[in-house]
C-alpha positions as CSV (number, residue, x, y, z in Angstrom):
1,X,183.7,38.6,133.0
2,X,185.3,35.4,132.4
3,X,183.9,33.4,135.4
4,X,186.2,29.9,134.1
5,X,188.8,31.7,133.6
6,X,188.8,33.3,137.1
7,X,186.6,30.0,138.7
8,X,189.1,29.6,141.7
9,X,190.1,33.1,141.8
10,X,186.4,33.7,142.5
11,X,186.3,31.0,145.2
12,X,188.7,32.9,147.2
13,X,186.3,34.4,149.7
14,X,187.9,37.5,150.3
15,X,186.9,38.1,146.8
16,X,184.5,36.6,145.4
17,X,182.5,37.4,142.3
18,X,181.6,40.6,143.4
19,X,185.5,41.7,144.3
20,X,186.3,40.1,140.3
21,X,183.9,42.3,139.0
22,X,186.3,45.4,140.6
23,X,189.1,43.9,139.5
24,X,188.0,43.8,136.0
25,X,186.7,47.1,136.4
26,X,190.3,48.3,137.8
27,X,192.8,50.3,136.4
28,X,196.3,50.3,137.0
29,X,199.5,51.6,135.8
30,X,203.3,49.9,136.0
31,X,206.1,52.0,135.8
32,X,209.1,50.1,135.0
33,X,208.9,46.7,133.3
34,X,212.0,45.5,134.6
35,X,212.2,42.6,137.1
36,X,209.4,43.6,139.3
37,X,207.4,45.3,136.9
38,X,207.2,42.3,134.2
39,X,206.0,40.1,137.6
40,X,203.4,42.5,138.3
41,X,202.1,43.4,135.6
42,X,201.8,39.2,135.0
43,X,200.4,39.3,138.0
44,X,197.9,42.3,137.3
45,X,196.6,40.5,133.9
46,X,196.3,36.9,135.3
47,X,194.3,38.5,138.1
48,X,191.6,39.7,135.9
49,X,192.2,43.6,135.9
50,X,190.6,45.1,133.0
51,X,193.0,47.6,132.5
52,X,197.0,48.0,132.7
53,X,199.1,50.7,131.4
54,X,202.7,49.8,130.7
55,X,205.2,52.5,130.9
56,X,209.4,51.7,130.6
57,X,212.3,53.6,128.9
58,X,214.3,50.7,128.4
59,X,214.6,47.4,125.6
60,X,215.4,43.6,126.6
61,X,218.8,42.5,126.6
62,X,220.1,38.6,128.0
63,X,221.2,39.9,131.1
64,X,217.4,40.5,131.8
65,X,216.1,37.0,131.3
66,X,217.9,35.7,134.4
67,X,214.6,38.0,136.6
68,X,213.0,39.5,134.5
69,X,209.9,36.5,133.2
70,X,207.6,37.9,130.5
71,X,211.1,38.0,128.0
72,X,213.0,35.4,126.2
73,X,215.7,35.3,123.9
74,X,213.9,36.3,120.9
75,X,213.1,39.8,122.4
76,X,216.8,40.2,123.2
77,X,217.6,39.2,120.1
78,X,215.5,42.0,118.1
79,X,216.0,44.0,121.1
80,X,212.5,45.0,121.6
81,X,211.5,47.7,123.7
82,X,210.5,45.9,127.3
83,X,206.4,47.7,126.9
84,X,206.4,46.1,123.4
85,X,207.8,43.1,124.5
86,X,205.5,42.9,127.8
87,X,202.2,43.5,126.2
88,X,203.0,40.8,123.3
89,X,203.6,38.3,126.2
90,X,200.6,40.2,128.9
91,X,198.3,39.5,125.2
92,X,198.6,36.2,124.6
93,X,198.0,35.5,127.9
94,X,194.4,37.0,128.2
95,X,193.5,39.1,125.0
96,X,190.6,40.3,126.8
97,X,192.8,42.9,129.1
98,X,193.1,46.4,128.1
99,X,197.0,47.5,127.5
100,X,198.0,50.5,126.6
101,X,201.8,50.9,126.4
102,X,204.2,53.7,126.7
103,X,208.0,53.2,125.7
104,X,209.3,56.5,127.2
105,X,210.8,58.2,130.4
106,X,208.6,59.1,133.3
107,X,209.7,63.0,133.6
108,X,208.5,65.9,135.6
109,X,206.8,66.8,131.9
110,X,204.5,63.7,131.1
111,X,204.5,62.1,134.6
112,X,200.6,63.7,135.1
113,X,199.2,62.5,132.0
114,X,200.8,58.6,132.2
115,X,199.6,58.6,135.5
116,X,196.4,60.0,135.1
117,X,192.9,58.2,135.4
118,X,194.2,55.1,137.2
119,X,193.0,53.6,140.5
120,X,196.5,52.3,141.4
121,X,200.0,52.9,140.7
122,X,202.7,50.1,140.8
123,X,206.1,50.9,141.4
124,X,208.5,48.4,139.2
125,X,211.4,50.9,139.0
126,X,214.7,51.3,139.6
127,X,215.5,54.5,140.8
128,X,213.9,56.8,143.1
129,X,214.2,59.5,140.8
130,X,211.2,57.6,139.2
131,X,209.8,57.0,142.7
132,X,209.8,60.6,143.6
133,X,208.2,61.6,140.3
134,X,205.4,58.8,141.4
135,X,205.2,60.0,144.8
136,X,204.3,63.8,144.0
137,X,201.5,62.4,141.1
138,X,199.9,60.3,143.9
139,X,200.2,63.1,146.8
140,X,198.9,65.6,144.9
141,X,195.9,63.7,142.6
142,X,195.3,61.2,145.4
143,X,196.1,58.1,143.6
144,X,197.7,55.3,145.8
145,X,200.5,53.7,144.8
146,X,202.6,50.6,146.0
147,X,206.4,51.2,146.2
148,X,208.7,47.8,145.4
149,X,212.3,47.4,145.4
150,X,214.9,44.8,145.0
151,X,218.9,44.3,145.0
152,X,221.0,41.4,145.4
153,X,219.2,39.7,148.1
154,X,217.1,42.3,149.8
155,X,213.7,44.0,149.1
156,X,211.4,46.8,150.2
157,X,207.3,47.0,150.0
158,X,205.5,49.7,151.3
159,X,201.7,50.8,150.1
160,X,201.4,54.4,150.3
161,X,197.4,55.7,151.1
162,X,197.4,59.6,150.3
163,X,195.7,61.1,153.1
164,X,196.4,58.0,155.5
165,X,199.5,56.7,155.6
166,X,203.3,58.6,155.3
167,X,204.4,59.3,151.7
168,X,207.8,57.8,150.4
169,X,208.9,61.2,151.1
170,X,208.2,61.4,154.9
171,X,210.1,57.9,155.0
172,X,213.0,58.9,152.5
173,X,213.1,62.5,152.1
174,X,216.5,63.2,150.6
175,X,217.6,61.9,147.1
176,X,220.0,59.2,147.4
177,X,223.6,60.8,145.8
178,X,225.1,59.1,142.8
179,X,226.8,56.1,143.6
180,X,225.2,55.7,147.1
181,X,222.8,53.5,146.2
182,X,223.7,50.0,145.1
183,X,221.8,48.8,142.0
184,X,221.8,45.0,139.9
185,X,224.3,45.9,138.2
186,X,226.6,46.6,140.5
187,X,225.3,44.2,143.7
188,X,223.6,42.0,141.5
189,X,220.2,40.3,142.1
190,X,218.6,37.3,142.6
191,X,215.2,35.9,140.8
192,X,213.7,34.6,144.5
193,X,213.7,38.3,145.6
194,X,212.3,39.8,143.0
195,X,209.1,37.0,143.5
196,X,208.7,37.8,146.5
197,X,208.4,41.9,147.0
198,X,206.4,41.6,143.4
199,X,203.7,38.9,145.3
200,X,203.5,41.3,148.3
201,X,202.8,44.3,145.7
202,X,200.4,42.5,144.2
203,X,198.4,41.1,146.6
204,X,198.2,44.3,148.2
205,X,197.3,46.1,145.0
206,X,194.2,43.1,145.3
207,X,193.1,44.1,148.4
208,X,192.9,47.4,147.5
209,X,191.2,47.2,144.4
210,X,188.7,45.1,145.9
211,X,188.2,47.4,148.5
212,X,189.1,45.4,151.3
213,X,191.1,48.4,152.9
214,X,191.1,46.6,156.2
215,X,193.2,44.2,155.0
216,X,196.3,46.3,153.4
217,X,199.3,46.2,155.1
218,X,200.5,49.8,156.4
219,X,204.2,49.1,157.3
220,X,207.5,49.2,156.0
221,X,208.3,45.9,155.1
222,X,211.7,44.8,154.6
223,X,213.3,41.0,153.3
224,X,216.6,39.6,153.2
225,X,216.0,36.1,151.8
226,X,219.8,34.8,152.1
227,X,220.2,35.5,155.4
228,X,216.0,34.6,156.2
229,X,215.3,37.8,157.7
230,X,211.8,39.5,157.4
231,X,211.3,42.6,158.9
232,X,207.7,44.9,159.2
233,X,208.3,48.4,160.2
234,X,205.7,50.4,161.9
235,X,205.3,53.5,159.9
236,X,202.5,55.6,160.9
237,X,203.6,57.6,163.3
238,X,206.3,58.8,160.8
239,X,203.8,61.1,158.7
240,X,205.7,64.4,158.7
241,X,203.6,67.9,158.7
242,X,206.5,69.1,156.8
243,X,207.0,67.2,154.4
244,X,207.2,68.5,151.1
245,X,204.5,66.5,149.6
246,X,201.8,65.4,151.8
247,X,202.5,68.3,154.2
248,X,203.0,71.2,152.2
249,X,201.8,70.3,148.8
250,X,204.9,71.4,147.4
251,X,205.5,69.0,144.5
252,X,208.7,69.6,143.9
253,X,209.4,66.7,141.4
254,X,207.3,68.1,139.5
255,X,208.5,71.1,138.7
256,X,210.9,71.8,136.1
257,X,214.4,72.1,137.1
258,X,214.0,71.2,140.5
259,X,214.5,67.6,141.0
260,X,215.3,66.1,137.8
261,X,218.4,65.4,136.0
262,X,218.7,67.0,132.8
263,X,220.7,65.2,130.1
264,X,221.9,66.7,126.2
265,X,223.7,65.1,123.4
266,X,226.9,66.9,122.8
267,X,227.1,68.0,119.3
268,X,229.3,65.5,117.3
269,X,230.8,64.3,120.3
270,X,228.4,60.5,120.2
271,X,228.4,62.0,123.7
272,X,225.0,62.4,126.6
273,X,226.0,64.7,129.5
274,X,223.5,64.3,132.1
275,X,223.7,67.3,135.2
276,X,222.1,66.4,138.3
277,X,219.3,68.9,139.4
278,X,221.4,70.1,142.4
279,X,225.0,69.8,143.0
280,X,225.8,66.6,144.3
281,X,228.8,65.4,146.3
282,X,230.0,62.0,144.7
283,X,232.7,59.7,146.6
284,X,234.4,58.9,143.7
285,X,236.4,56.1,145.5
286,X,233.5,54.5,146.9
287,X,232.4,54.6,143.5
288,X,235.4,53.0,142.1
289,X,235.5,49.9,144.6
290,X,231.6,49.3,143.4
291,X,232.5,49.6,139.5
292,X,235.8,47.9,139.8
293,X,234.3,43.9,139.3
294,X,232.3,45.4,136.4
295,X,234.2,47.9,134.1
296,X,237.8,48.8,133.6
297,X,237.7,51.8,136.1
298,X,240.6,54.5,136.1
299,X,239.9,57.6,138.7
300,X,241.9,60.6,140.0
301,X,240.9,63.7,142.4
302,X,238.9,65.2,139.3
303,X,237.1,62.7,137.7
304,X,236.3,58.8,138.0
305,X,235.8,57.1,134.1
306,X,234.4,53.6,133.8
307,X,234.2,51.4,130.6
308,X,231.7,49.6,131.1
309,X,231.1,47.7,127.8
310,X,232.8,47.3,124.2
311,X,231.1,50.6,123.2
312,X,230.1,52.7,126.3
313,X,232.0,54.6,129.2
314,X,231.2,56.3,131.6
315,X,232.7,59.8,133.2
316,X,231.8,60.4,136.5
317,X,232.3,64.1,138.5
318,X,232.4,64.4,141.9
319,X,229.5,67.4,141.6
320,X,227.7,64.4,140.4
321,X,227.5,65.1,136.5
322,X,228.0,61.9,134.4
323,X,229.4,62.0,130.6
324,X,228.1,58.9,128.7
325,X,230.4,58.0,126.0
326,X,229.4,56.3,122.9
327,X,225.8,57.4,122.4
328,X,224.1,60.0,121.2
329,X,220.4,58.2,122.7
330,X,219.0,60.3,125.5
331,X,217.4,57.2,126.9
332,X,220.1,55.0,126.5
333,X,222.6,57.5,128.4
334,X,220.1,57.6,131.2
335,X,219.6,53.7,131.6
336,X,223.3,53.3,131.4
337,X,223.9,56.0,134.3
338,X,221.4,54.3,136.6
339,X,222.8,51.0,136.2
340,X,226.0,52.1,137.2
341,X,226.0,55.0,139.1
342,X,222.3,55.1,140.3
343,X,219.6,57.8,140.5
């Protein structure tokens, strides 16, 4: 252990050089390395934890760099895929911490094994698809995890203690339909927000890999920074017995077919169609006055279609199945579909 390099770190009394020892002994995963997950998993290295695996789907482009600090312009430039990217920047800043990066999808097929033989799972997401996925891993292998999200203003922390506390799925048990849920792309974000659900993530990922479970922070916690509201929810009492996944250890997200959207590449059509997991019921013309400051939008009783950049569009069904024009890239078709639409 670096005892300079974590000198005042180590002063902290809550601590100490017995609680750096833990962290450098930690192990953590981040899931997403958009906006929150590039601040926490900053956070994570700084801090001293030895280990941090980096898992995200998705490359840099200049509309990340307004939130989004371990890019620049030279990684939107190459367009670098954000784990590459991230643990060039995480690196440099302490060559000493263990990376090991992932640029892929977290699905109901590989969610196990990314998430396997960590202390700690940080939620730096953007969908709950993803969230879900997370939930059932840390349910079902008893893996805590911290769930973080941001939008426009507002943000959301909550630490979820398998065993202890309520799952994400005794708070939120139904999947939000497409279009429901408003994302940055559509509401937009601000950097302050995304600072401040990241810090309460990470310090409560400290206390907890420290093992000063006293300490952690078992509500809801809710922030609306332009209009200075904070809110914290007491949660406990919400623990369901029949919930899916921490009552019934039914873990439905990950099983195949269940849960999770599947998406194809339509033979010589430069075409992804992506098909919810269950029929969903899509308000089309909710969805238009969302996508309408963003994309030329035209929408009748059958279908809603949204150009949303020189190259892509976007064909939205009211049973919630999306057509992503102008790729062929599994990944790419998803990212663009949860921009837009949402999970």
């Amino acid at each position: 252990m670096d005892r300079e390099r974590f000198s005042r770190q180590i002063r902290f009394s809550p601590i100490g050089e017995e609680g750096q020892e833990q962290l450098n002994r930690a192990r953590v995963a981040v899931v997403g390395l958009g906006a929150l997950g590039t601040a926490l998993s900053h956070h994570m290295v700084r801090a001293g934890v030895g280990f941090v695996r980096l898992i995200d789907r998705d490359f840099v482009e200049r509309s990340n760099l307004q939130r989004q600090m371990l890019y620049d312009e030279a990684d939107a430039r190459e367009g670098l895929p954000k784990a590459v990217a991230a643990e060039r920047k995480l690196s440099a800043i302490d060559p000493t911490t263990r990376l090991e990066t992932f640029v892929t999808d977290l699905t109901h097929q590989n969610a196990e094994s990314l998430l396997a033989g960590v202390d700690l799972i940080l939620d730096g997401t953007d969908n709950f698809s993803a969230r879900y996925l997370i939930n059932d891993v840390s349910v079902k292998h008893s893996i805590p995890w911290i769930y973080g999200g941001a939008v426009s203003a507002r943000g959301m922390t909550f630490t979820v203690l398998p065993g202890e506390t309520p799952c994400l799925r005794c708070l939120f048990p139904d999947v939000p339909s497409p279009g429901q849920a408003e994302t940055c792309d559509t509401a937009g974000v601000i950097g302050p927000i995304v600072q401040v659900v990241a810090a309460y993530q990470a310090t409560e990922a400290m206390k907890f890999l420290v093992g000063d479970r006293n300490s952690l922070d078992r509500r809801l916690r809710h922030y609306e920074l332009w209009d200075n509201q904070d809110h914290a929810i007491q949660v406990e009492n919400r623990k369901q017995a029949d919930c899916p996944a921490c009552g019934q250890s039914s873990f439905e997200f990950l099983t195949p077919g269940n849960h999770e959207d599947s998406a194809v590449s339509l033979c010589g059509r430069d075409t992804v169609q992506i098909t919810p997991a269950r029929t969903m019921d899509t308000d089309l013309e909710r969805l238009e006055k969302r996508l309408a400051p963003l994309a030329q939008v035209e929408r009748n009783r059958f279908l809603l279609r949204a150009q949303v950049d020189d190259t892509h569009r976007l064909v939205v069904f009211p049973d919630g199945r999306i057509l992503v024009q102008g790729t062929s890239d599994l990944s790419t078709a998803r990212s663009l579909a949860a921009r837009y639409v949402g999970s």
